[in-house]
C-alpha positions, 0 to 999 in steps of 0.5 A: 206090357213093356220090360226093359231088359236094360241093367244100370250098375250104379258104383257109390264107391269112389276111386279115391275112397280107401279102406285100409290105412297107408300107414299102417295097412289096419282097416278103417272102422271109426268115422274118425279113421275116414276123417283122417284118411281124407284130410291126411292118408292114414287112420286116427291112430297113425294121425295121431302117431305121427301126423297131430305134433308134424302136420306141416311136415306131414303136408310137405310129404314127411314120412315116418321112417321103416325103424319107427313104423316097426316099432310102432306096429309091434306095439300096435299088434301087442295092444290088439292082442291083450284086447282080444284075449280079454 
């Protein structure tokens, strides 16, 4: 009987594949999350923030600024709080 004692790793996780979203640094859940992750860098929540109503600006490299994104992950954090106390 012969037994080969070689091991064959097999990664099905790509480089490009991310799990947590650029924008906002929440986890990736719904498959609308990927779906956005791999059409425009973020989760469905940020795409729809910022991305649905400046796809053309988003395209050519626009960024949400750092007063906007604060205010936009305190109101995100508040949200998610009032959800796990229920």
């Amino acid at each position: 009987m012969f037994i080969n004692r070689r091991i064959i790793f097999i990664d099905k996780v790509k480089a490009d594949d991310d799990f947590f979203c650029r924008i906002c640094s929440y986890s990736l859940i719904t498959k609308n999350d990927f779906d956005s992750n791999k059409d425009y860098k973020c989760c469905y929540e940020c795409f729809l923030k910022f991305v649905e109503c400046r796809k053309q600006d988003w395209n050519n490299g626009w960024q949400p600024d750092q007063e906007d994104l604060y205010k936009y992950l305190k109101e995100r954090k508040q949200l998610s709080e009032k959800i796990i106390k229920i």
